[in-house]
TORBA-395507 format. One record per atom (N, C-alpha, C, O): x, y, z; residue in three letters. Coordinates in steps of 0.2 Angstrom, whole numbers, plus 2048, in hexadecimal, padded with zeros to 3 digits. Example, Ala and Ser with C-alpha at 12.3 -4.5 7.8 and 13.67 -1.06 7.14 Angstrom:
<pts>
8427E4827ALA/83E7EA827ALA/8427F0827ALA/8477EF82AALA/8407F5823SER/8447FB824SER/840800827SER/843806828SER/
</pts>
This chain:
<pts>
3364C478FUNK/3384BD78DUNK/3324B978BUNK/32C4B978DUNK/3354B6785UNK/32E4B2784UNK/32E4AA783UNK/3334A7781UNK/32A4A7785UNK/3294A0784UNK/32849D77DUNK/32349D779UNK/32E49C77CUNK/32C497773UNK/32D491772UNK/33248D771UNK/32848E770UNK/32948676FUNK/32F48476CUNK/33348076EUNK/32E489767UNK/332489761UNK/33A488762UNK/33F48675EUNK/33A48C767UNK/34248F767UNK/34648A768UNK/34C48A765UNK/34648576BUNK/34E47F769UNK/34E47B763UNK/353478761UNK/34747C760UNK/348477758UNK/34A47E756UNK/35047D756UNK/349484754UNK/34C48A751UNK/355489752UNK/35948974DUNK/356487759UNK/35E48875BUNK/360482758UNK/360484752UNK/36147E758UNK/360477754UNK/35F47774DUNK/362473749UNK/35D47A74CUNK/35C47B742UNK/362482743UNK/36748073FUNK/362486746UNK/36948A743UNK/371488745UNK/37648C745UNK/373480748UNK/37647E74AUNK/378479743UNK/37E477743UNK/37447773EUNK/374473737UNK/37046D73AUNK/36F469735UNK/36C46A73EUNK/36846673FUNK/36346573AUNK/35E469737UNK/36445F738UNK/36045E731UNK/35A45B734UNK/35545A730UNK/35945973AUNK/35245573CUNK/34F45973EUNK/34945973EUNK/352460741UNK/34F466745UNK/34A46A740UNK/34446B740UNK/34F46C739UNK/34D46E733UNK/34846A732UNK/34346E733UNK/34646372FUNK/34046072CUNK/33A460731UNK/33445F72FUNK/33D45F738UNK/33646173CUNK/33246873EUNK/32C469740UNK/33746E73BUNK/33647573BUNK/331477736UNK/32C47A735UNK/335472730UNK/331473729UNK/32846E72CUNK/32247172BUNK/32846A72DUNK/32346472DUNK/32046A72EUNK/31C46D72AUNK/32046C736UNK/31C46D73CUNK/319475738UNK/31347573AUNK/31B47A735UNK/31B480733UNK/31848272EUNK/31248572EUNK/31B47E727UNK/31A47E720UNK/31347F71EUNK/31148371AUNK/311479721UNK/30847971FUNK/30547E723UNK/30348371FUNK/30547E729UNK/30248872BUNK/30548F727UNK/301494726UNK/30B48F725UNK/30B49371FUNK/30B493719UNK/30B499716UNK/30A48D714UNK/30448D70EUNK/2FC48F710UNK/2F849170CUNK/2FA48E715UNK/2F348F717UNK/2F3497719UNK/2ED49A719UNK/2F749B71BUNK/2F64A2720UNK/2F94A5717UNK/2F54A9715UNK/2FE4A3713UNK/2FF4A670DUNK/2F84A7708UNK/2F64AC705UNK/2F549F709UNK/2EF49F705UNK/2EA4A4704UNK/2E74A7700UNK/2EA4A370DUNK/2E44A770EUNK/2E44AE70BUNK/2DF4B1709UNK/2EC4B170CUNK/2EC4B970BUNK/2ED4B9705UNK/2ED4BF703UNK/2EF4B36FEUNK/2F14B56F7UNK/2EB4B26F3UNK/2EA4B56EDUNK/2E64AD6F5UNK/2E34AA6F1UNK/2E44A46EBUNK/2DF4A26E8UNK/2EB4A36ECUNK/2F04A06E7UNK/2F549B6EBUNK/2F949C6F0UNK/2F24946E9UNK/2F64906EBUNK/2FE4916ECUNK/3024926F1UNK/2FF4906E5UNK/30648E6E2UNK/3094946E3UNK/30F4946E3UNK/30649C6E5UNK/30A4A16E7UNK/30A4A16EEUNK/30D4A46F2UNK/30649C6F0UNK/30649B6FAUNK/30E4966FBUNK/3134986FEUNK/30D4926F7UNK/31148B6F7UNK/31A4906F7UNK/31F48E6F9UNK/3194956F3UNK/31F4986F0UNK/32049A6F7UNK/3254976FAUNK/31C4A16FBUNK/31E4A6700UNK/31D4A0705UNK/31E4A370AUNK/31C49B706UNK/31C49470EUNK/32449370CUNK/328495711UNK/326492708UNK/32C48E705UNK/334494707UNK/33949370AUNK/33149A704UNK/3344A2705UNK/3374A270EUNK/33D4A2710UNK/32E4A3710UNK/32F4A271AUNK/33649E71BUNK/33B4A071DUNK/33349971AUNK/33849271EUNK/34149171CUNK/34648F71FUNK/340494715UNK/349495713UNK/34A49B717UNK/35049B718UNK/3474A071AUNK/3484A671DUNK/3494A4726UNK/34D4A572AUNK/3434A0726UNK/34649E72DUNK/34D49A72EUNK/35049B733UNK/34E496728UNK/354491728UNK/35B496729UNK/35F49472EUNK/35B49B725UNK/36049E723UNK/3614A472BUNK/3664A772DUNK/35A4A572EUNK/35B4AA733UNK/35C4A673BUNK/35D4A8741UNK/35B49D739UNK/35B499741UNK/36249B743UNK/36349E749UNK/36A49B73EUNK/36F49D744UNK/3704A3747UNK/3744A474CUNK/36D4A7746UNK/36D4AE749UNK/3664AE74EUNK/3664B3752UNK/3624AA74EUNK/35D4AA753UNK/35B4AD759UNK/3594A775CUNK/35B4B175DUNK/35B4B4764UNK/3554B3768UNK/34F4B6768UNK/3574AD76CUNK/3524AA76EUNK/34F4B0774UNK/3524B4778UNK/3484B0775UNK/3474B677AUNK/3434BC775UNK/33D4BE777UNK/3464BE771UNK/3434C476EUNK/33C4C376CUNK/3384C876EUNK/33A4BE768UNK/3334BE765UNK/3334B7764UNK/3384B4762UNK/32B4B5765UNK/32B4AF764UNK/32C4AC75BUNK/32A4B0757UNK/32F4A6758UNK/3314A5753UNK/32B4A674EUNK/32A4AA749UNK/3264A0750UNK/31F4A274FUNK/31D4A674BUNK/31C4A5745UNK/31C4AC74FUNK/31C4B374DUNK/31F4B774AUNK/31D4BC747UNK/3274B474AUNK/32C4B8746UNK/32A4B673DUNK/32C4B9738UNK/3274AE73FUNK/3284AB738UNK/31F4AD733UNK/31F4AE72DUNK/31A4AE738UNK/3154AF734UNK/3174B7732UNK/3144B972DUNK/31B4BC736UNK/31C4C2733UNK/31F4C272CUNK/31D4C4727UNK/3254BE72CUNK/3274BD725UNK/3234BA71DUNK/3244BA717UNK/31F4B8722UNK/31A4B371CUNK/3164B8719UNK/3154B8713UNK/3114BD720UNK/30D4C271EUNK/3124C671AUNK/3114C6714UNK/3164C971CUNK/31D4CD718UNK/31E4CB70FUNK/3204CF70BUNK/31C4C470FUNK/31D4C3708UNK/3164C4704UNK/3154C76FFUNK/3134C0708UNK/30D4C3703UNK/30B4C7701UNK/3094C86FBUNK/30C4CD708UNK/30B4D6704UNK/30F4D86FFUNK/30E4DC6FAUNK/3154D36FFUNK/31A4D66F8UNK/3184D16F2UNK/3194D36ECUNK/3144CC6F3UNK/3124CC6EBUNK/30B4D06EBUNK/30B4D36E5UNK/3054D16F1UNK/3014D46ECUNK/3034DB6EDUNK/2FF4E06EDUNK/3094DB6ECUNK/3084E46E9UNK/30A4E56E4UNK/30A4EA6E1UNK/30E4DD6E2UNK/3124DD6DCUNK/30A4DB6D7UNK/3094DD6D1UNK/3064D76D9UNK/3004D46D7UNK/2FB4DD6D3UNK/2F84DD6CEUNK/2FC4E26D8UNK/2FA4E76D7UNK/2FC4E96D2UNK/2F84EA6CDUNK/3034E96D1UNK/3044EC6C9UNK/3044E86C5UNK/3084EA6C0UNK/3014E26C3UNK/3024DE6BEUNK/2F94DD6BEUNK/2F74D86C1UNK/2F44E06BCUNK/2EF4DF6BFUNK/2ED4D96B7UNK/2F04D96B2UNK/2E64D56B8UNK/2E44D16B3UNK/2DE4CF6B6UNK/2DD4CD6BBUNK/2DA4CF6AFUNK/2D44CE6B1UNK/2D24C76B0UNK/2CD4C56B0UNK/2D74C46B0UNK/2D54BD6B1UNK/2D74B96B6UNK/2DD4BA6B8UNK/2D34B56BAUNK/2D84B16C2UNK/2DB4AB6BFUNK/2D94A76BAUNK/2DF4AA6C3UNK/2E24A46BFUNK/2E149D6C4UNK/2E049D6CAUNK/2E04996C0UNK/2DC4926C1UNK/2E048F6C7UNK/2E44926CAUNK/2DE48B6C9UNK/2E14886D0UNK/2DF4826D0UNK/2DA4806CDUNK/2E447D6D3UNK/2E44776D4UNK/2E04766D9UNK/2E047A6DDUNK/2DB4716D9UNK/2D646C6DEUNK/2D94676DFUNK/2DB4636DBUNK/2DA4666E7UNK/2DC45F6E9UNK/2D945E6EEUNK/2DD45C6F3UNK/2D245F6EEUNK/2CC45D6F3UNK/2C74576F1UNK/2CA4536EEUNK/2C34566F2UNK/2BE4516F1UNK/2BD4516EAUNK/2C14556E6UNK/2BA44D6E8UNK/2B544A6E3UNK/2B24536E0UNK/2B34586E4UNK/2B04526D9UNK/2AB4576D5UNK/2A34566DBUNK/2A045A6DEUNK/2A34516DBUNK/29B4506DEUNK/29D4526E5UNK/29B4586E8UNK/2A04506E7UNK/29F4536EFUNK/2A34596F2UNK/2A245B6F8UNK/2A745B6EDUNK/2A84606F0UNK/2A84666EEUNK/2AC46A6F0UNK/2A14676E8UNK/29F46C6E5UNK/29F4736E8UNK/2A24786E7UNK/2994716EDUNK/2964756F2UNK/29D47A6F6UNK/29E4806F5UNK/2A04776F9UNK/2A84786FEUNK/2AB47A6F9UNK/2AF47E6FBUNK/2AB4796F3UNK/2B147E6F1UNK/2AF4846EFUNK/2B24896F0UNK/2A74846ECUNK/2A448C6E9UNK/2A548F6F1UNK/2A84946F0UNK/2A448E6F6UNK/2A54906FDUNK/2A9494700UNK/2A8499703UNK/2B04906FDUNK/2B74906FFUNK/2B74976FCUNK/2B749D6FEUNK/2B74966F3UNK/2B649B6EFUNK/2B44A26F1UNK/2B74A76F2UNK/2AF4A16F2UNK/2AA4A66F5UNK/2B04AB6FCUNK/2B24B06FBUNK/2B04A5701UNK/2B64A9707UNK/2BA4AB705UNK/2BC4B1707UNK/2BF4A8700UNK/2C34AA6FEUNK/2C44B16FCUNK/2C84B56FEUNK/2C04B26F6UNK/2BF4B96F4UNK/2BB4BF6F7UNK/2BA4C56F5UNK/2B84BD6FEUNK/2B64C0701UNK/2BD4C5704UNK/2BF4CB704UNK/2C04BD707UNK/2C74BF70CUNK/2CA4C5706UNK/2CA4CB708UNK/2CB4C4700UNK/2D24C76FCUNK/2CE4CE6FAUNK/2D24D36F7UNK/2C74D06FCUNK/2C54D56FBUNK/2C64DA701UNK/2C44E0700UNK/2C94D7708UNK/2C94DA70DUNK/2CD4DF70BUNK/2D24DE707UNK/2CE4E770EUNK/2D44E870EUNK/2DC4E4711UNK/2DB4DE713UNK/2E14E6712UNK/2E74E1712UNK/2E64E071BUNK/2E64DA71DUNK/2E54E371EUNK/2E84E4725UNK/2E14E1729UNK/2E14DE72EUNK/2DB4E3725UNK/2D74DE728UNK/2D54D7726UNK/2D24D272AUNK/2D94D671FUNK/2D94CC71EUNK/2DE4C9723UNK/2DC4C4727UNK/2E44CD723UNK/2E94CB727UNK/2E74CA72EUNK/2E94C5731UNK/2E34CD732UNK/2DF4CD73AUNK/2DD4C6738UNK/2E04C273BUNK/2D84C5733UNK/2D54C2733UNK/2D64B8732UNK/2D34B3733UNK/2DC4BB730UNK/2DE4B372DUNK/2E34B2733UNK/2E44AD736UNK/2E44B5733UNK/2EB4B373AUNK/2E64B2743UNK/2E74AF748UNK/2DF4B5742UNK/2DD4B1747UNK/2D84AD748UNK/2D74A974CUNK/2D44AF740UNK/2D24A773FUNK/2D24A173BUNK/2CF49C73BUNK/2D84A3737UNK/2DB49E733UNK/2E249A735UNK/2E4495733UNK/2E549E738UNK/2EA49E73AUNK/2EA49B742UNK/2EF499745UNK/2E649C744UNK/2E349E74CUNK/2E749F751UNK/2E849D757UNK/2E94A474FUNK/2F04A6751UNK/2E84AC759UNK/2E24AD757UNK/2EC4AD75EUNK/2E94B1765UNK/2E74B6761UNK/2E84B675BUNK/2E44BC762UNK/2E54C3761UNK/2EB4C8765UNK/2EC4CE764UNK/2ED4C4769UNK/2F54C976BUNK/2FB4C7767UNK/3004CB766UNK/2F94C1764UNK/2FE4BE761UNK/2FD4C075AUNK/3034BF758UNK/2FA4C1756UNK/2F74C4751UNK/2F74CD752UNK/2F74D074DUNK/2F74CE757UNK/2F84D8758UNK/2FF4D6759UNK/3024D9754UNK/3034D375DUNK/30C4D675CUNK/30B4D3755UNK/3064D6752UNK/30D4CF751UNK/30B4CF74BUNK/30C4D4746UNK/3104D6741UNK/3064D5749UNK/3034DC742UNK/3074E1745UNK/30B4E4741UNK/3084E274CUNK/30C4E874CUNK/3054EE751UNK/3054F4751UNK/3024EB753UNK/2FC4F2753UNK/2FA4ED75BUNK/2FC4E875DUNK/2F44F275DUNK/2F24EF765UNK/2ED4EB764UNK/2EA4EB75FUNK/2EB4E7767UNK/2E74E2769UNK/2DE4E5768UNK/2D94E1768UNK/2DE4EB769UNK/2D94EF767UNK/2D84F0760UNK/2D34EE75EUNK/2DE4F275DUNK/2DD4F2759UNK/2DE4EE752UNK/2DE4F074CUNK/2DF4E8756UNK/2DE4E2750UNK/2D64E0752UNK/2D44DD74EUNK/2D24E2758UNK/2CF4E0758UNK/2C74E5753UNK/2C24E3751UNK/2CB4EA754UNK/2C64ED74FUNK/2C74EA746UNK/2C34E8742UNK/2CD4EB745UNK/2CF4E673EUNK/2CA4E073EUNK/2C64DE739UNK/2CB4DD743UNK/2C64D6742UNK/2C04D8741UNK/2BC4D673DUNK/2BF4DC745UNK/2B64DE747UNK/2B44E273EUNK/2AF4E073AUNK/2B74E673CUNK/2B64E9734UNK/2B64E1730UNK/2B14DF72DUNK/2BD4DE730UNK/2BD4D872AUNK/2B64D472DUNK/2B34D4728UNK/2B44D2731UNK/2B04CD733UNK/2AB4D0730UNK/2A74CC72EUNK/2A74D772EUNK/2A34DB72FUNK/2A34DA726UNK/29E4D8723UNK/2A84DB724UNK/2A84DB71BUNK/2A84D4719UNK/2A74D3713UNK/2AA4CF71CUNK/2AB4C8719UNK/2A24C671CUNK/2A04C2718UNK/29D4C8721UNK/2964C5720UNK/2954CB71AUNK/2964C8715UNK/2934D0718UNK/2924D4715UNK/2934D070DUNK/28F4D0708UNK/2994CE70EUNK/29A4CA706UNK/2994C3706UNK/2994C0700UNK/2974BF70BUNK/2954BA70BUNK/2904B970DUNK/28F4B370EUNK/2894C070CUNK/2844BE710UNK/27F4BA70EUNK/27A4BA712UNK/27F4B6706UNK/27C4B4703UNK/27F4AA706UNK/27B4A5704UNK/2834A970AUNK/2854A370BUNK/2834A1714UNK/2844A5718UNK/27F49C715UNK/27B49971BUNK/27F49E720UNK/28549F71FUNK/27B4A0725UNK/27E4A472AUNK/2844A2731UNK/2894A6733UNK/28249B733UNK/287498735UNK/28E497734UNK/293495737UNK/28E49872BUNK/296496728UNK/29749D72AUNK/29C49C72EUNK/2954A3729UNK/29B4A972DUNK/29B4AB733UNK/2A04AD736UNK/2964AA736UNK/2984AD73EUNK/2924B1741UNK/2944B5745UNK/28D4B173FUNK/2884B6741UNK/2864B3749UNK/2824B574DUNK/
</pts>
């Protein structure tokens, strides 16, 4: 049995509860644009697969079995779940050019610095193989535990932990040209 926060706003959202739903959405939404991001490097295809999740949670709140796995959990598997199916769809459509993104950060002057930054992490993350960005972003972007992040992935705690220990090892490797303190030395 598991302790879920979640589970009476879940029960509540699959009974037609429309206050339960917009707090479900509030409370979720923005952590999976952010855990999508991390793994797509595309806004607007984050924005799509956050959007994806939550109609999926919506549509699975009245079958919900409270006890089995935490909601949480169930819902970050679907989000990671989607991602992999665009980029493998992304794999067969390959293009040598990336496509522009919307800035809705600071100023040109001040947030030059932090975006080439971002930039930089980002392409570090999307060079990771799939299973070590994923360690990666779910426990420290997502900051999801590492038991919580191995049921997740599906694999032991050991072995999320070696996942992290390779990504963390390929993200200074690719980052080592940026102040030592931004990765973790």
């Amino acid at each position: 049995m598991t302790n879920d926060p979640d589970e009476d706003l879940v029960l509540r959202v699959g009974r037609g509860d429309a206050a339960a739903a917009r707090a479900l959405v509030a409370g979720k939404l923005p952590r999976m644009v952010r855990l999508a991001y991390r793994m797509l490097g595309d806004l607007q295809a984050a924005e799509d697969v956050a959007q994806e999740a939550m109609l999926r949670a919506w549509k699975q709140a009245p079958a919900w079995q409270p006890g089995a796995a935490r909601f949480d959990t169930w819902l970050h598997r679907v989000a990671i779940n989607l991602c992999y199916d665009r980029l493998r769809r992304r794999r067969e459509v390959l293009s040598d050019t990336l496509p522009e993104q919307v800035d809705d950060g600071p100023s040109p002057d001040q947030g030059w610095i932090d975006r080439d930054q971002s930039r930089q992490v980002q392409a570090a993350l999307a060079a990771l193989p799939e299973r070590q960005r994923e360690a990666v972003v779910l426990c420290h972007f997502q900051e999801l535990s590492q038991t919580e992040a191995a049921e997740l992935m599906s694999v032991s705690v050991e072995a999320l932990e070696s996942l992290l220990a390779r990504g963390r090892r390929g993200l200074r490797t690719a980052l080592s040209d940026l102040a030592p303190e931004r990765i973790g030395r």
